[in-house]
C-alpha positions as CSV (number, residue, x, y, z in Angstrom):
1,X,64.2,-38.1,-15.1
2,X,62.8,-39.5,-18.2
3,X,64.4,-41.3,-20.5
4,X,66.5,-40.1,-23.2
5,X,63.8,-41.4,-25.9
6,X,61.2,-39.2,-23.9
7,X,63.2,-36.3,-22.8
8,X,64.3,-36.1,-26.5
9,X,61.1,-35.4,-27.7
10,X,59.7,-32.2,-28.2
11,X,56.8,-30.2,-26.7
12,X,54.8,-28.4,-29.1
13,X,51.6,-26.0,-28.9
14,X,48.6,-28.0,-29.7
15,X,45.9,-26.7,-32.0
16,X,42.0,-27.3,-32.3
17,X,43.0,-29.7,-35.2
18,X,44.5,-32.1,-32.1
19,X,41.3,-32.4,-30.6
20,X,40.6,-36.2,-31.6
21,X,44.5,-37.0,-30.4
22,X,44.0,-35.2,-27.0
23,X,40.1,-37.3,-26.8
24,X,41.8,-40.2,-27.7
25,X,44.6,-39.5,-25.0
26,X,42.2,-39.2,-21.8
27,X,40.5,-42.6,-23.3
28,X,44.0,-44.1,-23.0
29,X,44.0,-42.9,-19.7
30,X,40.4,-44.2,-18.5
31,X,38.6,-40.7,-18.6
32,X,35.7,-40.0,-20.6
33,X,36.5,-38.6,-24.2
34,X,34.9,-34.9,-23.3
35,X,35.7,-34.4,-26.8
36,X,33.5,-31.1,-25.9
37,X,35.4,-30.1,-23.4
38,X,39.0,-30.7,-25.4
39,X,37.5,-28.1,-28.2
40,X,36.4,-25.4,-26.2
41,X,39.9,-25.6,-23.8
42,X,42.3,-26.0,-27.2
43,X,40.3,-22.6,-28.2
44,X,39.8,-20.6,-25.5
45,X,43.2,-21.9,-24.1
46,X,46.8,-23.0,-25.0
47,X,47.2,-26.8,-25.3
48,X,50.6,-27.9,-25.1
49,X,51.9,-31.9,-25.8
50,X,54.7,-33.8,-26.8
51,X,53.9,-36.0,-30.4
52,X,54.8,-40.2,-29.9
53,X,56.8,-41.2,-33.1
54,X,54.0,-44.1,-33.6
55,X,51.4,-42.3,-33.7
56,X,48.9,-40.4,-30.9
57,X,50.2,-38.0,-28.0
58,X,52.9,-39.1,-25.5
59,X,51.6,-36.2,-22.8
60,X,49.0,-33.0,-23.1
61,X,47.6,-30.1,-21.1
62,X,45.9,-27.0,-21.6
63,X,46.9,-23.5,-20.0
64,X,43.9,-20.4,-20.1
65,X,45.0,-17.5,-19.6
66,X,43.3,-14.4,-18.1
67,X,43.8,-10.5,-17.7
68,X,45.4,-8.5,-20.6
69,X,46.7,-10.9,-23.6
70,X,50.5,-9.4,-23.6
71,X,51.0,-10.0,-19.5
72,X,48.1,-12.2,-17.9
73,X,47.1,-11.9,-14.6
74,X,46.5,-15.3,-14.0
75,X,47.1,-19.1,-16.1
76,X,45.3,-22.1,-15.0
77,X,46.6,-25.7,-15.9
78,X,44.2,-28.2,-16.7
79,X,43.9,-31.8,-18.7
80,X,47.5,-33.1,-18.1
81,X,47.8,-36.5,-19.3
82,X,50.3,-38.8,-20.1
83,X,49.9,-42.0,-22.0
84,X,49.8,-45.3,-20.1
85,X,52.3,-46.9,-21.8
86,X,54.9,-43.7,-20.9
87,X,53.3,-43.5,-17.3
88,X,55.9,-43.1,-14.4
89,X,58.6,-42.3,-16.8
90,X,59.1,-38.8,-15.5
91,X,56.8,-36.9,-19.0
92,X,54.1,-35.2,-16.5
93,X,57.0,-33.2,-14.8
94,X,59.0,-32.5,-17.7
95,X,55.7,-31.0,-19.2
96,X,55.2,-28.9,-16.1
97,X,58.4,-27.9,-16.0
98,X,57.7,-26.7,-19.1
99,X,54.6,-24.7,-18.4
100,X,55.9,-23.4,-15.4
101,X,59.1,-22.0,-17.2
102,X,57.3,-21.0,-20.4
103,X,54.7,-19.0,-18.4
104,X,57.6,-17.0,-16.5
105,X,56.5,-14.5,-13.6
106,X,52.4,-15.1,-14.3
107,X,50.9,-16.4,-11.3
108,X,49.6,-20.8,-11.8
109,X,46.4,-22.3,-10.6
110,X,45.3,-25.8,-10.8
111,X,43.0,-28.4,-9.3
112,X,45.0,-31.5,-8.1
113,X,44.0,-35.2,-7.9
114,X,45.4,-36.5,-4.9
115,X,47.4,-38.3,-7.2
116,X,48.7,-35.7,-9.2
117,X,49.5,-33.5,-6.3
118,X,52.6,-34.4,-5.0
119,X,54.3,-34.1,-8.7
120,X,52.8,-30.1,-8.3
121,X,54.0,-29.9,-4.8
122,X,57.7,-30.9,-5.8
123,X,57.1,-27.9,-8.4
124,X,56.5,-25.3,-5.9
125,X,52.7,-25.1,-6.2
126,X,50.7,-25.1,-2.9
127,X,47.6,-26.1,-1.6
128,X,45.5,-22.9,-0.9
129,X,42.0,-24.3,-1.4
130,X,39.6,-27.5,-1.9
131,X,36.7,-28.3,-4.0
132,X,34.1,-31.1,-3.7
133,X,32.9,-32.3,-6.6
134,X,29.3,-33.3,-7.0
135,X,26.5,-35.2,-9.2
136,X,23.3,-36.5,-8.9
137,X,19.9,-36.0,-10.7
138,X,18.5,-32.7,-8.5
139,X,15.2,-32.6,-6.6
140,X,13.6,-29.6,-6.7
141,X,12.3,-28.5,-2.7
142,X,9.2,-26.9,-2.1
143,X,10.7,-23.9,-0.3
144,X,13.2,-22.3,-2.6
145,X,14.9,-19.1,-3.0
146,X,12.6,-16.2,-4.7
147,X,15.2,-15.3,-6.7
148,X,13.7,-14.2,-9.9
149,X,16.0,-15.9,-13.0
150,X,16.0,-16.2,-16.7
151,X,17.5,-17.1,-19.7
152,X,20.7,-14.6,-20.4
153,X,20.3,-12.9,-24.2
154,X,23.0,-10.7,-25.7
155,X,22.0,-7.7,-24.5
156,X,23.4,-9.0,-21.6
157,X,26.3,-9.9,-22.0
158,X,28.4,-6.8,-21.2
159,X,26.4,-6.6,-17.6
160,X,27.3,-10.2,-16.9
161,X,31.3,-9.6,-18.0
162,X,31.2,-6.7,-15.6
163,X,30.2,-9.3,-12.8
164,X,32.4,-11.6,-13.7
165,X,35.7,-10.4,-13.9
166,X,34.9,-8.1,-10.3
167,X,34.3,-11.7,-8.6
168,X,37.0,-13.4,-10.8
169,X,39.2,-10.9,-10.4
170,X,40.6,-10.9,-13.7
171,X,39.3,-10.8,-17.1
172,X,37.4,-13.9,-18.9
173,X,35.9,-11.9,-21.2
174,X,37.3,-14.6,-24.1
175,X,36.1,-17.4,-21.4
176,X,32.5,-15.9,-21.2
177,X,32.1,-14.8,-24.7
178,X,32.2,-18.2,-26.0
179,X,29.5,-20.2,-23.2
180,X,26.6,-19.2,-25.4
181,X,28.0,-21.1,-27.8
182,X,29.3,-23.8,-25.6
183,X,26.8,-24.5,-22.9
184,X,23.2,-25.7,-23.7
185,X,22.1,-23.2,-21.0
186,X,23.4,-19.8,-19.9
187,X,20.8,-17.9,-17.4
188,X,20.8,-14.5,-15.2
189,X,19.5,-14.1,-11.4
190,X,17.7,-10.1,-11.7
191,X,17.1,-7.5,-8.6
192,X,15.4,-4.6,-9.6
193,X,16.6,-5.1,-13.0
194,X,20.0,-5.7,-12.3
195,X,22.1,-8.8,-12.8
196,X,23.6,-10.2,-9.1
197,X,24.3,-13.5,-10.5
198,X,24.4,-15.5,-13.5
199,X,25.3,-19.5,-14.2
200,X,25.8,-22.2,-17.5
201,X,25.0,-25.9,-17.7
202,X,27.1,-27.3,-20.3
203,X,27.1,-30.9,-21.8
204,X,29.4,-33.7,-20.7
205,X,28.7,-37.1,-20.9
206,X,25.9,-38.0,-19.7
207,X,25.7,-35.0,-17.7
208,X,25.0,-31.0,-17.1
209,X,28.0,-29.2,-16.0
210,X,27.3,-26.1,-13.8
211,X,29.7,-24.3,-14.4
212,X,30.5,-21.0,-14.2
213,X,28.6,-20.0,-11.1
214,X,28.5,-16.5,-9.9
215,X,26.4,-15.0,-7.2
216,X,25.8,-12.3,-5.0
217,X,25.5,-14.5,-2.0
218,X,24.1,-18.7,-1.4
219,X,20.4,-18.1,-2.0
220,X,21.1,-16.8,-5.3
221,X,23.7,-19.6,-6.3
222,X,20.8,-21.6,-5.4
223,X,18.3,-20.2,-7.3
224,X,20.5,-20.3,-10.6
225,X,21.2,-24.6,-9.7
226,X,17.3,-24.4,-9.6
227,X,16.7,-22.7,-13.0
228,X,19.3,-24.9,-14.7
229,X,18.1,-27.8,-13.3
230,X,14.4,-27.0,-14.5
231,X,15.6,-27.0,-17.9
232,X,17.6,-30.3,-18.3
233,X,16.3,-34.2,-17.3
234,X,20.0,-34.7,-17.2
235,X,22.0,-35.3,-14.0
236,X,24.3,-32.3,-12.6
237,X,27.5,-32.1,-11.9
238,X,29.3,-29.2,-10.4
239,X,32.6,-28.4,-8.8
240,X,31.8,-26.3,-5.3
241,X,34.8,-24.2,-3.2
242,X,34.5,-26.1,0.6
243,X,34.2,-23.0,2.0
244,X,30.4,-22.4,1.1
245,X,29.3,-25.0,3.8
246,X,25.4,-24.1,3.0
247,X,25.3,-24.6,-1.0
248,X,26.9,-27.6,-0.4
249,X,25.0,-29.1,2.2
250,X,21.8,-27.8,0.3
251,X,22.5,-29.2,-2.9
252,X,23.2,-33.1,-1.5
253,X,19.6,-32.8,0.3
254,X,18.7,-32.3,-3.4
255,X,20.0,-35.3,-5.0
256,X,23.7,-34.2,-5.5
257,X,26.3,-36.6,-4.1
258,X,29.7,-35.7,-3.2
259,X,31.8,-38.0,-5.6
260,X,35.5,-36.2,-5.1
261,X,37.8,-33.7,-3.3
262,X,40.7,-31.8,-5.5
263,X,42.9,-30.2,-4.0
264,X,43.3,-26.2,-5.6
265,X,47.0,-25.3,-5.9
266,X,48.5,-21.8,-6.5
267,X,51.9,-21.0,-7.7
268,X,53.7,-17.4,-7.4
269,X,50.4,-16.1,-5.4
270,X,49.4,-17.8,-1.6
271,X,45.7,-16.9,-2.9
272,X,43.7,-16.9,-6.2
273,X,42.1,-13.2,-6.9
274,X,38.9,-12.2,-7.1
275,X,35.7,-12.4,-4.2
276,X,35.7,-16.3,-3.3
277,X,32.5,-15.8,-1.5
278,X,30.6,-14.6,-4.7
279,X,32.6,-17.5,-6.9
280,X,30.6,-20.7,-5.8
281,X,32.1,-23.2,-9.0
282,X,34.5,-22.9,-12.2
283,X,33.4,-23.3,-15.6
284,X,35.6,-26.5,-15.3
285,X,38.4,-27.4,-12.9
286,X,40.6,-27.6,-16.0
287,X,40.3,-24.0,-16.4
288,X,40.2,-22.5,-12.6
C-alpha cells in the first residue's frame, strides 16, 4: 500500500502543457527524455499523474484510446513512471488501479518490461503476446523485395485509414491523422495502384522509429523497412510481434540487433483485435 502522504495525493488528467514535467520524469527514471514522443502521446492520448508537493510529477502514464470516442474498443497503457525517490512505495499500482477502474468495461493493452510485469499480472492483465525490440544502422541486400513504394501524400490518406483500422481492428483514424505531422517519413507499398501496405519512421533520439507497420504479408513489410531506411543515415529501431519469424530474422542479417523482449498483456480480452499477421510493429509500444 502506499503511504498515507502518497495515497493522499491526487491523480489528475495531464495536458500537453505537462510535457517538460512528464520529460523530466523518465530522465528521473534513466530513460531518454522523448520529449517527442511525450507530445504526440499527451495529444493523441490521455495522460494521467499524480503532482509531488515540491515540485515535478510523483507518477505518469498515458492511455490511447481507439474505436468510437463515447465507448472505445480498445485503450492501451503506456509511459508509466514513478519517481525514484517514491519507487517501491506502492504509486505504480495505485495509478493502475486507477486506469483500470476509470477505463471501466473497455478492453487494456500494454507492453510489459519484465520488471513491470508482475505489478500488471497482480492486476488481472495477461500475457497474450511478445515483441522483440530491435536497432541497428540497416544494410541494404542486393536481392530485395520488388515491391514498388513511395512517399504517402494526402490524397492518401483515406486509402491508408481503410487499411489500417481492417488490420488494427479498430479505429486510429486520430492515431494516423497526426504521423504526417509527427514522423519525418510516412510512405505507401502500391499493387496495381492500390495501397497493400504503408509504414512511418519517426525521430527519437538518435534514432528512426518504424513504427506503424502495416503489410499485406513479410515481403512487403520488407520493402517499406527498405524505403525508410533509404531515406534516413540514422539507425532504426522497431518493435516486431515474435510471431513473424522471417521479418525478424531478415532484418538482424541487415544490421538490426535484437536489444529487448516485452511482454504484450491484455486485460478484459485473451487477444488483441485486428489481423496480427498483417500488423508487423506499433507506432510505439506506449501506444499498442
Amino acid at each position: 500500500m502506499p503511504t498515507p502522504f502518497l495515497a493522499s495525493l491526487p491523480i489528475r488528467r495531464l495536458t500537453p502543457r505537462d510535457l517538460t514535467a512528464c520529460a523530466d520524469l523518465s530522465e528521473d527514471r534513466g530513460w531518454p527524455r522523448e520529449e517527442h514522443k511525450w507530445g504526440f502521446l499527451l495529444t493523441a492520448g490521455q495522460g494521467y499523474g499524480i503532482d509531488d508537493p515540491d515540485g515535478g510529477l510523483v507518477a505518469a502514464c498515458v492511455v490511447t484510446e481507439y474505436g468510437p470516442r463515447d465507448r472505445p474498443d480498445l485503450g492501451a497503457v503506456g509511459m508509466v513512471l514513478v519517481a525514484e525517490r517514491h519507487a517501491r512505495q506502492g504509486v505504480g499500482r495505485r495509478l493502475m488501479r486507477h486506469i483500470v477502474s476509470a477505463m471501466g468495461t473497455t478492453p487494456l493493452t500494454l507492453h510489459a518490461t519484465p520488471y513491470g510485469r508482475p505489478l500488471y499480472e497482480e492486476l488481472g492483465f495477461k500475457v497474450t503476446g511478445r515483441a522483440e525490440m530491435l536497432v541497428g544502422q540497416f544494410r541494404p541486400g542486393a536481392l530485395e523485395p520488388r515491391v514498388a513504394t513511395r512517399a504517402a501524400t494526402a490524397e492518401d490518406l483515406t486509402s491508408i485509414l481503410r487499411l489500417d483500422e481492417e488490420v488494427f481492428g479498430a479505429d486510429r483514424t486520430h492515431i494516423v491523422t497526426r504521423l504526417p505531422a509527427f514522423a519525418d517519413q510516412l510512405r505507401v507499398a502500391e499493387e496495381n495502384g492500390r495501397i497493400i501496405g504503408y509504414a512511418a519512421a519517426w525521430p527519437n533520439m538518435e534514432t528512426h522509429v518504424v513504427g506503424p507497420l502495416i503489410a499485406r504479408d513479410t515481403a512487403t513489410a520488407k520493402a517499406l523497412i527498405c524505403s525508410l531506411a533509404a531515406h534516413t543515415d540514422r539507425p532504426l529501431r522497431t518493435d516486431v510481434d515474435v510471431r513473424h519469424e522471417e521479418l525478424l530474422s531478415w532484418a538482424q542479417e541487415h544490421g538490426l540487433k535484437s536489444v529487448a523482449f516485452n511482454s504484450v498483456m491484455t486485460y478484459g480480452i485473451t487477444e488483441l483485435p485486428g489481423n496480427w499477421t498483417r500488423r508487423f510493429a506499433p507506432v510505439t509500444v506506449a501506444a499498442g
